[in-house]
C-alpha positions as CSV (number, residue, x, y, z in Angstrom):
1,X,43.8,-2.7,-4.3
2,X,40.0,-2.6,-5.0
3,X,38.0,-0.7,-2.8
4,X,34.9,0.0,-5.1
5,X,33.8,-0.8,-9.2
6,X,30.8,0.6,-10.9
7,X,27.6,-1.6,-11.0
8,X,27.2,-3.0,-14.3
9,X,23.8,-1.3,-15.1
10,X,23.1,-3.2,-17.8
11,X,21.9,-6.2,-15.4
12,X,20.0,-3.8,-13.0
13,X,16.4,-5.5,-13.4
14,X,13.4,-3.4,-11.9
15,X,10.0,-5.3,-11.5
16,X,6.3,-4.0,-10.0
17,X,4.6,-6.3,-8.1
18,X,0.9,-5.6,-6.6
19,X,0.2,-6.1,-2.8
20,X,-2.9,-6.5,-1.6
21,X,-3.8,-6.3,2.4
22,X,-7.4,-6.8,4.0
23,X,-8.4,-4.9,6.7
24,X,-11.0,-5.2,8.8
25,X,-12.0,-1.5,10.4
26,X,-14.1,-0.2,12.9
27,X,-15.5,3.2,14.1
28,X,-13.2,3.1,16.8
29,X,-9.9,2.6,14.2
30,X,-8.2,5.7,13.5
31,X,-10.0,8.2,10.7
32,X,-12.9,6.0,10.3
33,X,-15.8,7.8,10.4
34,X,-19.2,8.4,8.7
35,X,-20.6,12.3,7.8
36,X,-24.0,13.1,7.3
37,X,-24.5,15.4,4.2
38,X,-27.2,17.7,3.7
39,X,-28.0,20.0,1.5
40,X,-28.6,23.9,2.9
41,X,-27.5,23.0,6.3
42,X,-24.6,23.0,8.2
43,X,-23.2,20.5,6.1
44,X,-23.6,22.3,3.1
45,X,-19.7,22.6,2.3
46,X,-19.7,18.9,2.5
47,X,-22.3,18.8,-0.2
48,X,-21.0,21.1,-2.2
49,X,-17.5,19.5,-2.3
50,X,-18.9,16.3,-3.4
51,X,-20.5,18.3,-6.7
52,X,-17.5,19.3,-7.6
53,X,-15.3,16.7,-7.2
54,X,-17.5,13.6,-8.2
55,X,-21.4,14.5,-8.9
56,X,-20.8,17.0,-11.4
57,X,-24.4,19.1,-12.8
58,X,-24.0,19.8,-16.5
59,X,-24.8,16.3,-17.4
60,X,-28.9,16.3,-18.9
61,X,-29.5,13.1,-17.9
62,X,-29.9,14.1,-14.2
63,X,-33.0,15.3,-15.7
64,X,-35.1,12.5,-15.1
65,X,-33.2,9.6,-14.4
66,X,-30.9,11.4,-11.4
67,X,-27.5,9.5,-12.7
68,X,-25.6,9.0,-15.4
69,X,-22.5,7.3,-16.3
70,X,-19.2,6.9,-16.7
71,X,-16.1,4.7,-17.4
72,X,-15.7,2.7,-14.3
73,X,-12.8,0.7,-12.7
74,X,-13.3,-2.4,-14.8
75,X,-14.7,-2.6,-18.4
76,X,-14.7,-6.2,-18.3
77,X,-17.9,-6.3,-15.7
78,X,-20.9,-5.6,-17.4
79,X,-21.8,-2.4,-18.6
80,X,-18.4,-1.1,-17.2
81,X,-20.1,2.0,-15.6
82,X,-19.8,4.0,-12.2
83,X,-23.2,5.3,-11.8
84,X,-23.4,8.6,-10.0
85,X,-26.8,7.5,-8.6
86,X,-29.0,10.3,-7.1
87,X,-26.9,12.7,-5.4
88,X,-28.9,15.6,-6.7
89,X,-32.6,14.4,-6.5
90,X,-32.2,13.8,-2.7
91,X,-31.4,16.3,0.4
92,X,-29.3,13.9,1.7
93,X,-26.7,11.5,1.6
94,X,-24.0,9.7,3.9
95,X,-20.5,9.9,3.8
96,X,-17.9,6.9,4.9
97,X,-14.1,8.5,5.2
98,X,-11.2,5.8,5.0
99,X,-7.5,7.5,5.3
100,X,-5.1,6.9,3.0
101,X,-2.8,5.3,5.9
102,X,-5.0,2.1,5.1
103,X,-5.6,1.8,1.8
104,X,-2.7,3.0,-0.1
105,X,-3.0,3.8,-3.7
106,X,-6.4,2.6,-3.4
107,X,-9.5,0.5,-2.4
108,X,-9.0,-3.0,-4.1
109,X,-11.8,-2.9,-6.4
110,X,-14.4,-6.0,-5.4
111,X,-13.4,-5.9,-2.1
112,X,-15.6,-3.2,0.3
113,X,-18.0,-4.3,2.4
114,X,-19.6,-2.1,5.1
115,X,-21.6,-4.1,8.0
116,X,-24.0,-1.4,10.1
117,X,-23.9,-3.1,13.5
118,X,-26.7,-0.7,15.0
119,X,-29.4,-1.8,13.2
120,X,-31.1,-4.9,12.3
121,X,-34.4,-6.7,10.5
122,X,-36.9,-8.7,12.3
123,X,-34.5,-11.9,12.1
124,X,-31.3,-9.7,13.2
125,X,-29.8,-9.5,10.2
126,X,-27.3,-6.4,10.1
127,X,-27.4,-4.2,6.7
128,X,-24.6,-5.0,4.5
129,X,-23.0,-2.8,1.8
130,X,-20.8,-4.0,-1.2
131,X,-19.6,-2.4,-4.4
132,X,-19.6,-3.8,-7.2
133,X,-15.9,-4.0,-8.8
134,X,-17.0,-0.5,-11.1
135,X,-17.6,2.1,-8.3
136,X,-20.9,1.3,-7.6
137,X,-22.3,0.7,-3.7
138,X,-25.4,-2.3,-3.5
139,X,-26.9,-4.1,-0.2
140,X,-26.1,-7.4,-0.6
141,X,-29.1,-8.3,2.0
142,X,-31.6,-6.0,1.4
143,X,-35.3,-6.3,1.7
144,X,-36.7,-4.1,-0.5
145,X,-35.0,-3.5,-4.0
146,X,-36.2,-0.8,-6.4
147,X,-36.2,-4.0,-8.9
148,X,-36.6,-7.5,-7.8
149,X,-36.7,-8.4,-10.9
150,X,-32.4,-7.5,-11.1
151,X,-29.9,-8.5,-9.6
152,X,-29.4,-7.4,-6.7
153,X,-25.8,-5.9,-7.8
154,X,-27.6,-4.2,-10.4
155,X,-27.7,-0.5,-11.7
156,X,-31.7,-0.6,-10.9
157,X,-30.7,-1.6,-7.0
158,X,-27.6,0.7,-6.8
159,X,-27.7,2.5,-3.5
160,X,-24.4,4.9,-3.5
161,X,-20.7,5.2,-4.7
162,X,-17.6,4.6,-3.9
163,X,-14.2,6.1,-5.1
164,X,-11.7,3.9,-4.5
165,X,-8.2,6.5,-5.0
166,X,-10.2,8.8,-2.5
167,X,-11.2,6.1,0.2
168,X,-14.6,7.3,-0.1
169,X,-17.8,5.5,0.1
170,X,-21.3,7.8,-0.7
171,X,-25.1,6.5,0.7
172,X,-27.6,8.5,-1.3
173,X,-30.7,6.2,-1.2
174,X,-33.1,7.3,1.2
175,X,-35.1,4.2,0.8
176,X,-36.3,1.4,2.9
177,X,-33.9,-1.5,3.6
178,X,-35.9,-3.4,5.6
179,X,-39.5,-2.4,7.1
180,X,-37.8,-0.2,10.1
181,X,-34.3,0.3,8.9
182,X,-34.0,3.3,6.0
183,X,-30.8,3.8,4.0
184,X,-30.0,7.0,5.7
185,X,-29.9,5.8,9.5
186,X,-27.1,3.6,8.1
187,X,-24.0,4.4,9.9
188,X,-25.9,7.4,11.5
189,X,-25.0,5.9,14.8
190,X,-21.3,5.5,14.1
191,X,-21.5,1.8,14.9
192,X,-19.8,-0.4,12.1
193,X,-17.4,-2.2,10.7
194,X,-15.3,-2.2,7.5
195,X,-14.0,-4.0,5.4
196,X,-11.5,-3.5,2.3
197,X,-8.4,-4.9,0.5
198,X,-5.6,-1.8,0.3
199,X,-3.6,-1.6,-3.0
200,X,0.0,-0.7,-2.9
201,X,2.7,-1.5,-6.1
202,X,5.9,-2.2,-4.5
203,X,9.0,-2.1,-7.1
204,X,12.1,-4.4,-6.7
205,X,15.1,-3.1,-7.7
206,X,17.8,-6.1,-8.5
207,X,21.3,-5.3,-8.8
208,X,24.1,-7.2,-9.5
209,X,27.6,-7.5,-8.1
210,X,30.5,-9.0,-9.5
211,X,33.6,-9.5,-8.3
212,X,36.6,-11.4,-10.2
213,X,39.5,-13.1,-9.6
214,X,41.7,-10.4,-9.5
215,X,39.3,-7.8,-6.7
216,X,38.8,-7.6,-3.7
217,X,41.9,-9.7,-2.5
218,X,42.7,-7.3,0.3
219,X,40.6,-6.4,3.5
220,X,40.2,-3.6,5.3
221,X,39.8,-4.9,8.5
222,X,42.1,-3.8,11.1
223,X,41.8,-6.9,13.1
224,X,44.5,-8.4,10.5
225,X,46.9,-6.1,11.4
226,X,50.1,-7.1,13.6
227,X,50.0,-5.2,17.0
228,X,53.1,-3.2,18.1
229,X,55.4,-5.2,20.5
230,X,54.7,-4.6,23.8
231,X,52.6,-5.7,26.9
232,X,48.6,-4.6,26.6
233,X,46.5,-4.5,29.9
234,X,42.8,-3.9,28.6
235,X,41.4,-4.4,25.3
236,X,41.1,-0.8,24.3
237,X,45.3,-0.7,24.3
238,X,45.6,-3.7,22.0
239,X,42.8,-1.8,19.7
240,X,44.8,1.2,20.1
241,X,48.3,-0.6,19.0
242,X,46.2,-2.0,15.8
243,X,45.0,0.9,15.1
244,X,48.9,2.8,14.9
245,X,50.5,-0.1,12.4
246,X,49.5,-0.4,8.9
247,X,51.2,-3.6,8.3
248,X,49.4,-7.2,8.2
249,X,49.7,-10.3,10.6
250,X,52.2,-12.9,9.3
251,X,48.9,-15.3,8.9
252,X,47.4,-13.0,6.7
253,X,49.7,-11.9,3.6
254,X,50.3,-15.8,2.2
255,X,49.2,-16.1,-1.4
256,X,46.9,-18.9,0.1
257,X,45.1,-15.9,2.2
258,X,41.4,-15.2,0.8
259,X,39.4,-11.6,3.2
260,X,35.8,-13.0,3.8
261,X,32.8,-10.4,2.8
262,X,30.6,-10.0,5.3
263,X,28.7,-7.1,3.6
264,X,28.3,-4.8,0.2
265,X,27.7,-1.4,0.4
266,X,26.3,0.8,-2.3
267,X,27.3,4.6,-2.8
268,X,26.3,7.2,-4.9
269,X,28.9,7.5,-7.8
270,X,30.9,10.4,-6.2
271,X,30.4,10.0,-2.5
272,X,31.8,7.2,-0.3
273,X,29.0,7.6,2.0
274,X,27.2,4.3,1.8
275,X,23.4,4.9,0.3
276,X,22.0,1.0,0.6
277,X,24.1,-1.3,2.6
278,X,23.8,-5.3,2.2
279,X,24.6,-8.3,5.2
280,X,25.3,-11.3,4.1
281,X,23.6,-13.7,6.5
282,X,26.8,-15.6,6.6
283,X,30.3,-14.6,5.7
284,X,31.7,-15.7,2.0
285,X,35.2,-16.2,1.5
286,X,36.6,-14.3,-1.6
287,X,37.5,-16.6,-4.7
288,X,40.6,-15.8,-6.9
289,X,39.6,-18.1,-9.5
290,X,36.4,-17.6,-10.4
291,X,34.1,-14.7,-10.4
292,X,31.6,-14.2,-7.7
293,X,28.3,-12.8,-8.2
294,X,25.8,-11.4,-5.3
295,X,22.1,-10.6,-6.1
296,X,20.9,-7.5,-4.3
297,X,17.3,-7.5,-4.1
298,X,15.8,-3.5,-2.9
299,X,11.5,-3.6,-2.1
300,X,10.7,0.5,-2.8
C-alpha cells in the first residue's frame, strides 16, 4: 500500500517573475515623511549619514562642478549616469523617506513622481518631481531651469537623487521653481503626495506528481470502514465504532473500487509532518490504468 513516493526532481521547474505595484502615498500613509537636512545643526547626523552612504568627498570633481558620476540604474538611457548633484556646495537639502513595506526590493526605476500639494505658481500649478530612470530627481513643470536650452530631464536641470534599494529621494537645489516657490520649501510643509511602482521577484516553484497504475489504490479514509454491529444513538458513537474496526465496507474492497484524492501533501524527506499541502478544487478519482500527473504550482 502506497502512502508516499519521492518527487521526481528532475521535473521540479523554478521560474522568477517580476511584479510591479503602483502606489499612490500620502503624508498621512504610514512612514512617509520628508526631513529637512542641514548642515551644522540639529540635523547634522542626517547630513553626515548621507556623506557616507551616498555623497562621498574624495571625488575632485566636487571641485568646481559640485557632482560627479556614476554607473546608474540603466545604461541604455543616455549617458547612463546618477549624478550626485550638489550635496556639498549647499547647506541644505530635503529628505523624502519611503519604507521598505511599500516598495520591496526597490523603487521601479521611471516611475517616482512627488506632487507638493502646499504650494503653487500664479496659475496653481503644484511642483512636480520625477527621476529620470538612472537615479536622477528633475521638475517636470518647473519655471526656471538652470538650462532652457536642455531638456528638462537633463543633467544641467537635475534637482536631487533618488536611491531606489533605499526608498530614498534627496532635494539639494535651493533654487527658484517658480517666482515664489524655492526648491527647499518643497515638502517643507509635509503636504504631498507620492507616487512609485514597488519591485518585488516572486519565484514559482513547479513540482510534479505522478501517480501510476499500480499507487495509491487504497484510502485512508475511515469513513470506508464497516461499523461494528450494534445500535448508534448520536453521531460521535457511529464515529467511535469506525474508528475501533480496521476492516473496509463491502462497497469498497471490489476490484472495480477506485479512493478519490481530494488533496497532496508534501513532506520533508524524513518527517511525515506535511510542509506544503495542496486542494484539489474538486475531487479526482484514482486511475489504475494510466498514470496520473498533478502540477503543483508554489509563488515564494
Amino acid at each position: 500500500m502506497y502512502v508516499s513516493k519521492d518527487i521526481d526532481k528532475s521535473s521540479t521547474i523554478i521560474e522568477k517573475n517580476v511584479v510591479n505595484y503602483t502606489h499612490n502615498l500620502t503624508t498621512s500613509s504610514l512612514g512617509i515623511q520628508s526631513i529637512n537636512i542641514i548642515s551644522s545643526s540639529i540635523n547634522q547626523r542626517y547630513w553626515n549619514a548621507l556623506n557616507v552612504l551616498f555623497y562621498p568627498s574624495g571625488s575632485p570633481v566636487y571641485g568646481n562642478e559640485h557632482k560627479f558620476g556614476r554607473h546608474g540604474y540603466n545604461l541604455a538611457e543616455s549617458d547612463g549616469l546618477q549624478h550626485l548633484i550638489k550635496f556639498h556646495g549647499y547647506p541644505s537639502s530635503s529628505i523624502i523617506t519611503i519604507p521598505s513595506t511599500y516598495y520591496g526590493e526597490k523603487i521601479k526605476e521611471g516611475s517616482f513622481q512627488l506632487q507638493d500639494l502646499s504650494y503653487t505658481d500664479n496659475d496653481g500649478n503644484n511642483p512636480i518631481i520625477k527621476d529620470d530612470k538612472k537615479g536622477n530627481l528633475y521638475s517636470s513643470n518647473a519655471h526656471h531651469s538652470q538650462s532652457a536650452a536642455s531638456s528638462i530631464s537633463s543633467s544641467d536641470n537635475y534637482i536631487g537623487n533618488i536611491f531606489y534599494d533605499h526608498g530614498l529621494a534627496v532635494i539639494t537645489e535651493t533654487g527658484s521653481w517658480s517666482g515664489s516657490v524655492l526648491y527647499p520649501q518643497i515638502t517643507s510643509a509635509s503636504n504631498f503626495t507620492v507616487q512609485f511602482d514597488s519591485y518585488n521577484t516572486i519565484y514559482t516553484h513547479e513540482y510534479s506528481v505522478t501517480l501510476n497504475p499500480n499507487e495509491f489504490n487504497h484510502s485512508c479514509n475511515f469513513s470506508l470502514r464497516e461499523p461494528l454491529s450494534g445500535s448508534y444513538k448520536t453521531y460521535e458513537e457511529f464515529t467511535g465504532s469506525l474508528l475501533k474496526t480496521e476492516f473496509l465496507a463491502r462497497e469498497f474492497t471490489s476490484s472495480n473500487f477506485s479512493p478519490y484524492i481530494t488533496e497532496i501533501n508534501l513532506y520533508n524527506k524524513n518527517e511525515m509532518i506535511p510542509i506544503i499541502r495542496a486542494k484539489l478544487p474538486r475531487p479526482i478519482r484514482k486511475s489504475k490504468k494510466i498514470s496520473t500527473t498533478f502540477k503543483i504550482r508554489l509563488d515564494i
